[in-house]
N, CA and C of each residue as an Amber inpcrd file, in Angstrom:
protein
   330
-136.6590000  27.1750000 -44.8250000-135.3150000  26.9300000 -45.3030000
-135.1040000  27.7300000 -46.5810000-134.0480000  28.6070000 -46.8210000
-133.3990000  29.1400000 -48.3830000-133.4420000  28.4240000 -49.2390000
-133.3440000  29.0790000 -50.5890000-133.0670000  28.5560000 -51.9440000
-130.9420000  28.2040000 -51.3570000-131.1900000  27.5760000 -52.3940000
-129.1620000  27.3180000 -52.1710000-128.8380000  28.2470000 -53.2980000
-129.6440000  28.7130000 -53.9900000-129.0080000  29.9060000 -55.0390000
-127.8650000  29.4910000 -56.1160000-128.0460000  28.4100000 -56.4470000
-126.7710000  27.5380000 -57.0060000-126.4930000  28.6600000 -58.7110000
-127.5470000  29.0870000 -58.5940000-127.3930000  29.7110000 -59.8260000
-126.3780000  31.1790000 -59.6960000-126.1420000  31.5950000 -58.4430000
-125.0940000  32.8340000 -58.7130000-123.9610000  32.0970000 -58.8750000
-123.5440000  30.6630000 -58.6530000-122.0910000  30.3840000 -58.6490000
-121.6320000  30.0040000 -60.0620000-120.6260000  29.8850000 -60.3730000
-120.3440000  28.8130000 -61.0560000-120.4790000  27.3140000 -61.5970000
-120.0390000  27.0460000 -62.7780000-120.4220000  25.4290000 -62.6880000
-119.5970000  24.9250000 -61.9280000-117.9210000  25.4330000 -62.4180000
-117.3460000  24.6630000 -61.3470000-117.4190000  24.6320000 -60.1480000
-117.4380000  25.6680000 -59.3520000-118.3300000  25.7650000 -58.6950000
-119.4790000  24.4310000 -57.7400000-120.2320000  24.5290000 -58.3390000
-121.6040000  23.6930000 -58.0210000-121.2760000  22.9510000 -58.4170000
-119.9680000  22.0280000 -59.0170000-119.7040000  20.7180000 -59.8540000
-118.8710000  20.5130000 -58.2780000-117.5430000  20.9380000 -58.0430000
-116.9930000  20.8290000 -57.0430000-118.0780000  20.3510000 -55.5010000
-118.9110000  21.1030000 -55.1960000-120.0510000  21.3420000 -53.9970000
-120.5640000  19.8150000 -54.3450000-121.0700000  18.9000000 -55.8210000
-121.7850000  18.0580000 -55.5580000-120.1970000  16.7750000 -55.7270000
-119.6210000  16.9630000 -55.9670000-118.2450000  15.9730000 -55.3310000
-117.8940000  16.2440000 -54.0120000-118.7490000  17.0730000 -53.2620000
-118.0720000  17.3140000 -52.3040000-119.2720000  16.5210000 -51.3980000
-120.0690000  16.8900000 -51.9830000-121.3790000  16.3810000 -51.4790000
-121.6010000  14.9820000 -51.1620000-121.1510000  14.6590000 -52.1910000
-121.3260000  12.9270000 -52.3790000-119.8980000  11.9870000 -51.4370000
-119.1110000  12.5030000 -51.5940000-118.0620000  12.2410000 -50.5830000
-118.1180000  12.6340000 -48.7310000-119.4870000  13.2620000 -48.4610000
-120.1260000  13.9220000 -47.4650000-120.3760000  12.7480000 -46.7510000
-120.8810000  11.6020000 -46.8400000-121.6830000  10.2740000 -46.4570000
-120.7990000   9.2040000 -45.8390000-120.1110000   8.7090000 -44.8600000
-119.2910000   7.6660000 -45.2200000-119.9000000   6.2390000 -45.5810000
-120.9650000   6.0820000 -45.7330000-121.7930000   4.9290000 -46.5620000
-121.1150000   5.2230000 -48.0030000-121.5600000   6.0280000 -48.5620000
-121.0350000   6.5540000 -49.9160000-119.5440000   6.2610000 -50.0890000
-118.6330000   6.5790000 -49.5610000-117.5470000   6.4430000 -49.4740000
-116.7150000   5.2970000 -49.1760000-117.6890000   4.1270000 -48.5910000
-118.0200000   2.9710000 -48.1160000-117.5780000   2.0160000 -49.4520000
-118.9800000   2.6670000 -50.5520000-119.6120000   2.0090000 -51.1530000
-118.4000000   1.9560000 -52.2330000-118.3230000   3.0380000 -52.8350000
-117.0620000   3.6700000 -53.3440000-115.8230000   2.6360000 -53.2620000
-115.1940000   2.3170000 -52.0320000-114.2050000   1.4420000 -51.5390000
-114.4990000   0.0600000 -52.0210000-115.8690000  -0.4730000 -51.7430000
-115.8480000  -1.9230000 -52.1820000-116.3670000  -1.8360000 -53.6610000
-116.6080000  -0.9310000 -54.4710000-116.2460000  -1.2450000 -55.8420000
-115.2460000  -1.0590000 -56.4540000-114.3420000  -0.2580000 -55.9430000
-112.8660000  -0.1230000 -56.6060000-112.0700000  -1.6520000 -56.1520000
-112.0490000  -2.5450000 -54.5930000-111.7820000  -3.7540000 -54.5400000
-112.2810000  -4.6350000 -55.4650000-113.5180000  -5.0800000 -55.5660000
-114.1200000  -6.1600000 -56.7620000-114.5700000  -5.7140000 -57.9160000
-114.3180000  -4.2840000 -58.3610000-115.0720000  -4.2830000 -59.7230000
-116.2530000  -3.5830000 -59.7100000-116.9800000  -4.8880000 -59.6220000
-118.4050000  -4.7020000 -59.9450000-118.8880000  -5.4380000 -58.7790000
-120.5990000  -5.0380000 -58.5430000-121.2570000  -5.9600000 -57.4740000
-122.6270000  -5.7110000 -57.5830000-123.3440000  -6.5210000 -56.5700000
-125.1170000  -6.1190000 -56.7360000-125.2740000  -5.0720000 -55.5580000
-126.2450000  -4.6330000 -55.6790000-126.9950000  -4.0050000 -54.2510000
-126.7720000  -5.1650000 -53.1420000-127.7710000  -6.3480000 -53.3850000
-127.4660000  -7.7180000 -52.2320000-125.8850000  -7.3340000 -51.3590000
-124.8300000  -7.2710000 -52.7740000-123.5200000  -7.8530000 -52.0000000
-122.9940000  -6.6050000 -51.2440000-123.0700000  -5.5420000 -50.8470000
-122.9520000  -4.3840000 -50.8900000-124.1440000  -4.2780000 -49.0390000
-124.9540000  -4.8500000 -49.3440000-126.0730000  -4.7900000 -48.4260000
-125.0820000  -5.6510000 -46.8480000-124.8260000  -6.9600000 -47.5480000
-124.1870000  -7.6780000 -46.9230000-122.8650000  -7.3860000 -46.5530000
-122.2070000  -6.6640000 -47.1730000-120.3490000  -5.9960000 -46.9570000
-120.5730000  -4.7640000 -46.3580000-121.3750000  -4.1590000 -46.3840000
-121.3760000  -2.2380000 -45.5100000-122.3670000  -2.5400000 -44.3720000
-123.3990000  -3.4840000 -44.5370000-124.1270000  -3.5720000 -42.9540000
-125.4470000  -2.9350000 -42.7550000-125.6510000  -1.6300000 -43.9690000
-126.7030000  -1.2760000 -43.9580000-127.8780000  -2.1290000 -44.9150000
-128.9450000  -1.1770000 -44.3890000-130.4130000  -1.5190000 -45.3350000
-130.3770000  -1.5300000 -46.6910000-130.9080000  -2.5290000 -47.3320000
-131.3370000  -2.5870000 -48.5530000-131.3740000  -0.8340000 -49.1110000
-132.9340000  -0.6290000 -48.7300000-133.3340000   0.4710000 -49.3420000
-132.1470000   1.9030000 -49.1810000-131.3600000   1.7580000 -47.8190000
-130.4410000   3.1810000 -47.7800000-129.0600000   2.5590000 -48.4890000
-129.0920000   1.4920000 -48.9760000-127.9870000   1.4820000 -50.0830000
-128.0590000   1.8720000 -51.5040000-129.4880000   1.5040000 -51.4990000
-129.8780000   1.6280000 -52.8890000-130.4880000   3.3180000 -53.1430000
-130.3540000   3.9580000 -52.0200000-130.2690000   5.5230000 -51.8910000
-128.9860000   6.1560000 -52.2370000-128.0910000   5.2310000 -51.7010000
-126.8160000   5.7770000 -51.6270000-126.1060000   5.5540000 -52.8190000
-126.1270000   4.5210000 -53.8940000-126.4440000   4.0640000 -54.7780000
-126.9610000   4.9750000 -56.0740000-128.0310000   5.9250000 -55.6170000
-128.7900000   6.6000000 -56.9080000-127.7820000   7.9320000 -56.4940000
-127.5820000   8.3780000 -55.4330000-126.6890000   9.4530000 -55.4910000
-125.3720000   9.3660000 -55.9980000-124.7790000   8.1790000 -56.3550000
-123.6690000   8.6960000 -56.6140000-123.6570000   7.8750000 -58.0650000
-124.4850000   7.3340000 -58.7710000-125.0540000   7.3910000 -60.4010000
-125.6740000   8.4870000 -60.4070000-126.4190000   9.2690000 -59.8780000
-126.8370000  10.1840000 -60.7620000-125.9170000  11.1470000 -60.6930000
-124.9180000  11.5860000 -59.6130000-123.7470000  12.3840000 -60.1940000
-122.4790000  11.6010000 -61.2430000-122.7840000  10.2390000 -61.4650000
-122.6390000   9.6800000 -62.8950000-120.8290000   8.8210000 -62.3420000
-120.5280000   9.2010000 -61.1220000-119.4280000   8.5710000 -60.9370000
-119.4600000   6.8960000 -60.8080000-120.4580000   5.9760000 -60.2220000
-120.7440000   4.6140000 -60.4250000-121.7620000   4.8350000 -62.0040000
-121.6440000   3.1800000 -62.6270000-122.7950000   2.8270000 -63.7240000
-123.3950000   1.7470000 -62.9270000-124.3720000   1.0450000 -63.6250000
-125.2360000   0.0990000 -63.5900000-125.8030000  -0.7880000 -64.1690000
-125.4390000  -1.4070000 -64.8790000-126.4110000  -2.1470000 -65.8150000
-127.1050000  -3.5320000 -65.6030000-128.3660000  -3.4870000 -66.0980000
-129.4200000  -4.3420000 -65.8190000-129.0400000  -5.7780000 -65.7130000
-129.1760000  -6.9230000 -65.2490000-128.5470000  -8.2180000 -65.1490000
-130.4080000  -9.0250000 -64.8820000-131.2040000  -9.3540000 -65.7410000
-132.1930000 -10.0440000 -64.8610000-132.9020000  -8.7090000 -64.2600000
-133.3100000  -8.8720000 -62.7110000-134.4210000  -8.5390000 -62.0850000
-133.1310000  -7.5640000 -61.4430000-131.8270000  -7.4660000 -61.2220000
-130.7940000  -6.9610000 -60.2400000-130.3120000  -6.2360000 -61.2510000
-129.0750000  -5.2390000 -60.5550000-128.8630000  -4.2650000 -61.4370000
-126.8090000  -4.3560000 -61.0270000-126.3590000  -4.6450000 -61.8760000
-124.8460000  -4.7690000 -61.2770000-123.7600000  -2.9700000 -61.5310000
-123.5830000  -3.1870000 -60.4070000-122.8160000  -1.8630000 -60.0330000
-121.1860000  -1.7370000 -60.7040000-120.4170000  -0.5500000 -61.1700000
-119.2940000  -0.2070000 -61.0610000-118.7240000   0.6740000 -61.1770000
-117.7040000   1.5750000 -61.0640000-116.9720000   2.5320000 -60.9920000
-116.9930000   3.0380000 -62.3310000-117.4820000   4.3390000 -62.7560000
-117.5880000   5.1640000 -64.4860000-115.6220000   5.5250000 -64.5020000
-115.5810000   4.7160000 -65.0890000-113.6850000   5.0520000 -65.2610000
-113.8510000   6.6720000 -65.2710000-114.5710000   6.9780000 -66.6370000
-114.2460000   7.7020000 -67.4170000-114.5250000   9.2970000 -66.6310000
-115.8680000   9.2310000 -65.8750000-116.2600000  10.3470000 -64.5480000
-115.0710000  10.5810000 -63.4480000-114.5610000   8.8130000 -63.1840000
-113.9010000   9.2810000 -61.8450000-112.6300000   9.9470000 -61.9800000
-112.2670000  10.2070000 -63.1400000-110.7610000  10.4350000 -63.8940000
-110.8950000  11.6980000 -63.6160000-112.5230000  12.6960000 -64.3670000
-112.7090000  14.2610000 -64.4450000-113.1620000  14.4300000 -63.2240000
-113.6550000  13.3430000 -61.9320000-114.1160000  14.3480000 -60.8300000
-112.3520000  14.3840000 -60.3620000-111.7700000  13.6210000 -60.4010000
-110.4860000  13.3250000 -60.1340000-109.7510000  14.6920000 -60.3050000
-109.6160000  15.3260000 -61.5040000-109.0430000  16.2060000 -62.4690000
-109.4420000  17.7840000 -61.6280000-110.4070000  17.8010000 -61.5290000
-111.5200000  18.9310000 -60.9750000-111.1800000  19.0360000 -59.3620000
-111.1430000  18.2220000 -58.8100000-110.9530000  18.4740000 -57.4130000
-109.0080000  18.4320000 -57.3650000-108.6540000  17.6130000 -57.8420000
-107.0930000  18.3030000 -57.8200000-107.0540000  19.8070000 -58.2230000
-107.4040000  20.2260000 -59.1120000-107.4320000  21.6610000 -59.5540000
-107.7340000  22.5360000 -58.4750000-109.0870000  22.0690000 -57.4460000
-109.4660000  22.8280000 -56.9360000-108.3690000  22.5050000 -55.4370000
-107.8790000  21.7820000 -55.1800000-107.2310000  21.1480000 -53.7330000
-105.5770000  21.4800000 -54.1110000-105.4890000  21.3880000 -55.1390000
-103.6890000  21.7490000 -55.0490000-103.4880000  23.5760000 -55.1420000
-104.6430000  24.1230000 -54.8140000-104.3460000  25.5540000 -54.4120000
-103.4820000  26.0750000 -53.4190000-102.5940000  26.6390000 -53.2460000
-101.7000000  27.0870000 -52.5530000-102.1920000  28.2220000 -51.8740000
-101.4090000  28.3290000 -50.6550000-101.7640000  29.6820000 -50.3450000
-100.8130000  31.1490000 -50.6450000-100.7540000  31.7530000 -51.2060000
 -99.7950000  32.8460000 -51.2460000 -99.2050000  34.1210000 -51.1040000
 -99.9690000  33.9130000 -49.4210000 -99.2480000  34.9630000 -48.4060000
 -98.1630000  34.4930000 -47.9830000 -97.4760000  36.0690000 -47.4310000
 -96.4910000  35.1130000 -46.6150000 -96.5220000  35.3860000 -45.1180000
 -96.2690000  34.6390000 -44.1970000 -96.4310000  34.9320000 -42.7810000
 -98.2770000  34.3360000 -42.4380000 -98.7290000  35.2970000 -41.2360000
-100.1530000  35.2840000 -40.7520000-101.3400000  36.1980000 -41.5580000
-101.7550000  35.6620000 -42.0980000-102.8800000  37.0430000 -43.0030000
-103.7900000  37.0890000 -42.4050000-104.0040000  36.6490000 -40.9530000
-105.1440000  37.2020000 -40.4860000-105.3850000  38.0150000 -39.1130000
C-alpha cells in the first residue's frame, strides 16, 4: 500500500480530507446525532442507542476526539461525552468554504 503523501497538500487541504474522513462512517455520524439530541452521554448509553459494540464505539469515539470535534471528561471509572462547540463551529466554517464553491463555466466543460 502507498504513503498518502499528505505532506504535498495543504493543511487545508488534509484538514478538509480528515472532516471528510470522519463523516465517512455512519456509526460516527450516528454518534454525532445522539449527542447533539442529549448533550452529553456515556459510551454505555450510546452502546445501547446505536446497537453497536462496546469496543467499536469506543473506536468511533477516539476518532472523532482526536480530530477534537466531541470532548470527554472523566466522571468516576466512565468518561462522559459531548459536542466541542467551539471545533464544530471551525469544522463548520471550513467545509462551508470548501462546499459553497461554485462552478464557473458556462454551459458543458467537458
Amino acid at each position: 500500500m502507498g504513503l498518502a503523501k499528505t505532506e504535498i497538500f495543504t493543511d487545508l487541504q488534509n484538514e478538509i480530507a480528515l472532516f471528510a474522513k470522519v463523516f465517512g462512517h455512519p456509526a460516527r455520524v450516528a454518534i454525532l446525532q445522539q449527542l447533539f439530541k442529549i448533550d452529553a452521554c456515556y459510551c454505555g448509553d450510546l452502546v445501547n442507542e446505536i446497537g453497536l459494540a462496546q469496543p467499536t464505539i469506543s473506536q468511533h469515539l477516539k476518532e472523532l476526539k482526536n480530530l477534537g470535534l466531541i470532548k470527554g471528561t472523566i466522571e468516576g471509572t466512565s468518561v462522559c461525552y459531548c459536542i466541542n462547540a467551539e471545533n464544530w463551529t471551525k469544522m463548520k466554517e471550513t467545509m462551508l468554504l470548501f462546499l459553497n464553491q461554485d462552478i464557473t463555466t458556462n454551459g458543458d466543460c467537458c
